[in-house]
Every structure is written in C-alpha cells, then in structure tokens.
N, CA, C and O atoms as a DFTB+ gen file, in Angstrom:
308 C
 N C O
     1  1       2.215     -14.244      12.614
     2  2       1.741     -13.161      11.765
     3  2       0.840     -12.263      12.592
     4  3       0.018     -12.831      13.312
     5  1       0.879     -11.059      12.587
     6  2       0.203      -9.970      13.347
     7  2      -0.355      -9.170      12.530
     8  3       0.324      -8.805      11.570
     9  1      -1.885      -8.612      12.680
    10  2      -2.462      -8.144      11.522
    11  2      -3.020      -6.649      12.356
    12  3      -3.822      -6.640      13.290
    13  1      -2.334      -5.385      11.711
    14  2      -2.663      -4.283      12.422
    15  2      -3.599      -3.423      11.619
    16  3      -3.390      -3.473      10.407
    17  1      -4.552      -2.671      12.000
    18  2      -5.486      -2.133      10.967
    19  2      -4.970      -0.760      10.627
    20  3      -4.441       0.071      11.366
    21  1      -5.256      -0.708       9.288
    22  2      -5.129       0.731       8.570
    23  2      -5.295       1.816       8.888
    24  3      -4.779       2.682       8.181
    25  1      -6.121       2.243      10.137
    26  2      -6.863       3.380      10.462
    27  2      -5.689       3.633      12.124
    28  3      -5.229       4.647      12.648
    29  1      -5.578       1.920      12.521
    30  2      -4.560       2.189      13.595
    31  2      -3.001       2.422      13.652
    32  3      -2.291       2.545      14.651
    33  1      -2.591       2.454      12.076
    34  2      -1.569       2.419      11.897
    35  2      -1.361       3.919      11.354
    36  3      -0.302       4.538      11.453
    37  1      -2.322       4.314      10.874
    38  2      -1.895       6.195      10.433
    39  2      -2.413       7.040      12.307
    40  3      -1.890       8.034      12.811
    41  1      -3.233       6.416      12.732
    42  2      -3.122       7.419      14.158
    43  2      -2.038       7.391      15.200
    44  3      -1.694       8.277      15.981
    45  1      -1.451       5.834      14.987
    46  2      -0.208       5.758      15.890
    47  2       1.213       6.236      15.132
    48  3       2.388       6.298      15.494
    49  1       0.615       6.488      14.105
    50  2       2.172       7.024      13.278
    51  2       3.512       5.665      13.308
    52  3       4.710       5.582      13.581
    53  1       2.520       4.871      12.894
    54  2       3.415       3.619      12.361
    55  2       3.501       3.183      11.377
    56  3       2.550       2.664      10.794
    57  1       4.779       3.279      10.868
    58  2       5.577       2.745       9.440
    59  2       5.414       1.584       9.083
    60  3       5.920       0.570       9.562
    61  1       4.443       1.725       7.916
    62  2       4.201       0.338       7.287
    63  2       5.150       0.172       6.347
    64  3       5.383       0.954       5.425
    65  1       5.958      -1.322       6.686
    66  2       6.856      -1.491       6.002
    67  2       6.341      -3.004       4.869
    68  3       5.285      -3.629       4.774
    69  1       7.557      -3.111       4.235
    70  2       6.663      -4.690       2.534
    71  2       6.724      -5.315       3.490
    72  3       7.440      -5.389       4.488
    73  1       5.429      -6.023       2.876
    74  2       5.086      -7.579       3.380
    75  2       4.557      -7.381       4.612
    76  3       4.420      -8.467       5.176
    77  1       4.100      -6.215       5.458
    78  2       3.125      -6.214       6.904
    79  2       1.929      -6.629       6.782
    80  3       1.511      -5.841       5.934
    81  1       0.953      -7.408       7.063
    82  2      -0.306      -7.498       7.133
    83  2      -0.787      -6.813       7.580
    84  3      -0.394      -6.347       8.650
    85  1      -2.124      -6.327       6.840
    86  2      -2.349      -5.013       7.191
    87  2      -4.295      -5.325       7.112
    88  3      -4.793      -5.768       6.077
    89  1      -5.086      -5.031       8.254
    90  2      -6.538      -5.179       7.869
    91  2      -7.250      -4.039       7.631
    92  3      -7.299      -3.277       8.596
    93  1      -7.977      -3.590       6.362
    94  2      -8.410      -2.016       5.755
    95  2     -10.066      -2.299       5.479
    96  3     -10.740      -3.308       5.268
    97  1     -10.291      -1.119       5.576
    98  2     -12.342      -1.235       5.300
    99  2     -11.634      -0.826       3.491
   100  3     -10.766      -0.054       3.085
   101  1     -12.844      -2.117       2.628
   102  2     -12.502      -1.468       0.937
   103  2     -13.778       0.028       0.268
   104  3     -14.475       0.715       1.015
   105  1     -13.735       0.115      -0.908
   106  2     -15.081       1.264      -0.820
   107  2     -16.308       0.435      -0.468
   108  3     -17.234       1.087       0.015
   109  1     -16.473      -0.693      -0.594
   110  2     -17.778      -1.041      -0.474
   111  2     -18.043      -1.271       0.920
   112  3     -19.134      -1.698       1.296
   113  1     -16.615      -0.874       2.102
   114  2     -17.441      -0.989       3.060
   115  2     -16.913      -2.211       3.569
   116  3     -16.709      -2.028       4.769
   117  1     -16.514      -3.652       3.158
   118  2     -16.093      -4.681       3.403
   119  2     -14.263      -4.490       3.866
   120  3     -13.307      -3.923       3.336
   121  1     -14.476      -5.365       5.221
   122  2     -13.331      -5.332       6.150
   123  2     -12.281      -6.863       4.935
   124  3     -12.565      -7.999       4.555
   125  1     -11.246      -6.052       4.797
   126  2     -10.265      -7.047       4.119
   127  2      -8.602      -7.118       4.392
   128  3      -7.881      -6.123       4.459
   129  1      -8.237      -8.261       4.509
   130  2      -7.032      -8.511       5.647
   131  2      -5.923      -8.691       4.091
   132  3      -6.173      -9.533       3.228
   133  1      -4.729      -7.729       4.007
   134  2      -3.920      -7.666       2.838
   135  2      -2.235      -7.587       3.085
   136  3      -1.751      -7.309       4.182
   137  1      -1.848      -7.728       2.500
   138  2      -0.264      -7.296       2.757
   139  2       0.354      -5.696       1.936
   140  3       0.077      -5.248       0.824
   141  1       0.890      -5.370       2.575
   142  2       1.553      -4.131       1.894
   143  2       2.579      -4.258       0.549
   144  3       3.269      -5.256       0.341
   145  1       2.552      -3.134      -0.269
   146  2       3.279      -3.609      -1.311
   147  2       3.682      -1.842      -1.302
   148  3       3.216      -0.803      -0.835
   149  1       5.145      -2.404      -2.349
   150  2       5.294      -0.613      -2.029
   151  2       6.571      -0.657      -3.810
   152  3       7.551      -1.309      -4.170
   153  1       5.708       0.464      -4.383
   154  2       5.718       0.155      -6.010
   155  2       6.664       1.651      -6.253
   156  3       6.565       2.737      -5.681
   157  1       7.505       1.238      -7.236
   158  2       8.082       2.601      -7.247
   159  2       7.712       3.336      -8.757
   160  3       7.883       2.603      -9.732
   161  1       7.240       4.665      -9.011
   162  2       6.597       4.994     -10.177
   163  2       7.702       5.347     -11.077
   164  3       8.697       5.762     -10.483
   165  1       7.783       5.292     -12.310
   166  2       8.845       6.159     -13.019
   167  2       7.750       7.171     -13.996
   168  3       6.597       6.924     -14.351
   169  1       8.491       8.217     -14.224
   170  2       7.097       9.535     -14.764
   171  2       7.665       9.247     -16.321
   172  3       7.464      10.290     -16.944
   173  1       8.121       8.523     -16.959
   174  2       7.734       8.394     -18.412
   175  2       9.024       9.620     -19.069
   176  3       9.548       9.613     -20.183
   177  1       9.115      10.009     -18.609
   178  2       9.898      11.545     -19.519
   179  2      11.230      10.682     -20.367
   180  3      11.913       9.807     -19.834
   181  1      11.331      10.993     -21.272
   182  2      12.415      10.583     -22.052
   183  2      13.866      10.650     -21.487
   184  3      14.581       9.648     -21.461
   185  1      14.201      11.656     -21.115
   186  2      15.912      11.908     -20.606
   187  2      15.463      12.219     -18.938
   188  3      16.232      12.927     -18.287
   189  1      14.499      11.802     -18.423
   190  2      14.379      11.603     -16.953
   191  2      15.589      10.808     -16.225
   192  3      15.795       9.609     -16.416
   193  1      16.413      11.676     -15.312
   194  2      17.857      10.199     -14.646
   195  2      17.485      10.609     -12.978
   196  3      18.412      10.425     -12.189
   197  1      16.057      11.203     -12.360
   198  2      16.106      11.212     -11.438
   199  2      14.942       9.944     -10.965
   200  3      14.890       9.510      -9.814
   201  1      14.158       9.526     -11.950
   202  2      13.284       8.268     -11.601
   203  2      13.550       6.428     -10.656
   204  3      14.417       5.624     -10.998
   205  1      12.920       6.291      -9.932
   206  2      11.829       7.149      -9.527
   207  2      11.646       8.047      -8.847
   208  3      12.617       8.535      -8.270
   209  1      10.662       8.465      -8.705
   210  2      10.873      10.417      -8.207
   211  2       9.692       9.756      -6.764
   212  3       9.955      10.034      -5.594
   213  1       8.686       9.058      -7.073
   214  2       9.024       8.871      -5.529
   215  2       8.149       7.400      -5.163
   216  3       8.115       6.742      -6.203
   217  1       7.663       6.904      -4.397
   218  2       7.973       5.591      -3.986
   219  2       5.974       5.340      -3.355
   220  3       5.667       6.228      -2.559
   221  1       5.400       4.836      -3.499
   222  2       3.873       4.254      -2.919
   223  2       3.589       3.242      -2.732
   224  3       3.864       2.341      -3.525
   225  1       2.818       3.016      -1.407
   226  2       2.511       2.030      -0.679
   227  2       0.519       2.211      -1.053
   228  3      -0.328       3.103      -1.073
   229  1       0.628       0.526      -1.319
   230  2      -0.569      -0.102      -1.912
   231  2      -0.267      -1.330      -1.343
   232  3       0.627      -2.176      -1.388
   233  1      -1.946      -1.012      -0.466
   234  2      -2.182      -2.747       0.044
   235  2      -3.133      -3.750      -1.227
   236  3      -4.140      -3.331      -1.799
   237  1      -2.485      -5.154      -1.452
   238  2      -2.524      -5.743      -1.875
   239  2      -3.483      -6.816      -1.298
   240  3      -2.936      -7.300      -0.307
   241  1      -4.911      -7.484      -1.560
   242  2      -5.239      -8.179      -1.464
   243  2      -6.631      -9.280      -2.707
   244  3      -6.997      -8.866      -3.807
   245  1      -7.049     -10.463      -2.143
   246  2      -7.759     -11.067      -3.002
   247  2      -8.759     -11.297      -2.759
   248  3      -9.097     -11.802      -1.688
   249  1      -9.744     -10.906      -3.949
   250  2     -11.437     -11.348      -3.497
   251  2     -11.890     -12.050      -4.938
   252  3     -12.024     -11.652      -6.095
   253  1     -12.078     -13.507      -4.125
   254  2     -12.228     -14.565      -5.015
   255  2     -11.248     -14.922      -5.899
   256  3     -10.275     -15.518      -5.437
   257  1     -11.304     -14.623      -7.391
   258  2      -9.770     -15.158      -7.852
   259  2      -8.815     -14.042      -8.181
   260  3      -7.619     -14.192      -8.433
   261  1      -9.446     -12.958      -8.152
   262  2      -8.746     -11.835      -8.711
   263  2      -8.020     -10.805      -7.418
   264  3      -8.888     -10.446      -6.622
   265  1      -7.174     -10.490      -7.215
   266  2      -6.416      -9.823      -6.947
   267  2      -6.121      -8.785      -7.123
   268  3      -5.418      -8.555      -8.107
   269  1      -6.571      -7.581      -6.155
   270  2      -6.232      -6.175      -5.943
   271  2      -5.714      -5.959      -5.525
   272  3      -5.035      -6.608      -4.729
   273  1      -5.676      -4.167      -5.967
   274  2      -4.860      -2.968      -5.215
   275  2      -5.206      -1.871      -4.813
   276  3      -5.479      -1.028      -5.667
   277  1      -5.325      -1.470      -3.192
   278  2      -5.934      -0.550      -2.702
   279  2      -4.834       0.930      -2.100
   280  3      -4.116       0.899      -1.101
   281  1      -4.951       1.733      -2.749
   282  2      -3.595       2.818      -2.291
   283  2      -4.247       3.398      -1.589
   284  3      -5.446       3.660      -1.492
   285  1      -2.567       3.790      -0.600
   286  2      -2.677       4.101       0.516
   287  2      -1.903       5.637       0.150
   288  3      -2.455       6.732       0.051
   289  1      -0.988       5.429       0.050
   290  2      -0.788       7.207      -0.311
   291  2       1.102       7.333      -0.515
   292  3       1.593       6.482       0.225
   293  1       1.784       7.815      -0.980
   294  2       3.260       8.194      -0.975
   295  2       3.960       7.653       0.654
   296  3       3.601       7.904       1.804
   297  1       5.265       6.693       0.016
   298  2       5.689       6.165       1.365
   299  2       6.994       6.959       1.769
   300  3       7.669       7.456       0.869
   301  1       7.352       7.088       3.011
   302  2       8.539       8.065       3.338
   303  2       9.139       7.255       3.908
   304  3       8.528       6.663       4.797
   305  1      10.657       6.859       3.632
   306  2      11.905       6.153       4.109
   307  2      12.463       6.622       5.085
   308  3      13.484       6.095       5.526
C-alpha cells in the first residue's frame, strides 16, 4: 500500500483513482491517511435521462467510530 498526499497529487497532476490511499490535512488542521471514493450525483429532476451529470471524488476516512467525508472536487475520466 502506498500513501500519496493530497497537496502532492494536485501539483503533480496525478489521477486519483477508487480505492488510492490518499494522506490530506482535515479543517482542523489534523494530518489524516483515507482512501478515495468517487460518488456519482443524480440532480433530482423528474424526466432527467442524462444523470449523472457528473461524477466526485471524496476522500473517505475514520476518526474514532464515525466515519467521514472530505471533498475533493469534480473527477475527470
């Protein structure tokens, strides 16, 4: 398992793909080691047939028993 950090992975212009370990500073400041998750939104509209319209990557990790989600921003294929 190889754990690359968040800040080094948007300056080298590397594609975080599911399931990468990924290590990110959270708001409080605390360094936390997570895996990538990548969620696809649907916008709700009733006769919508182009959903999902588009695709986000959120690192996933746990502090203590509960389990978060920290977004990262719209993912490009």
């Amino acid at each position: 398992m190889s754990i690359i950090s968040l800040d080094e992975a948007k300056e080298k212009g590397i594609e975080l793909q599911r399931g990468d370990h990924v290590a990110f500073q959270d708001s409080s400041g605390r360094v936390r080691i997570g895996f990538v998750k990548i969620r696809h939104i649907f916008c709700g509209k009733p006769n919508c047939t182009q959903c999902p319209h588009f695709s986000y990557l959120y690192l996933q990790y746990r502090t203590g028993n509960k389990v978060r989600d920290f977004y990262v921003g719209k993912y490009t294929e």
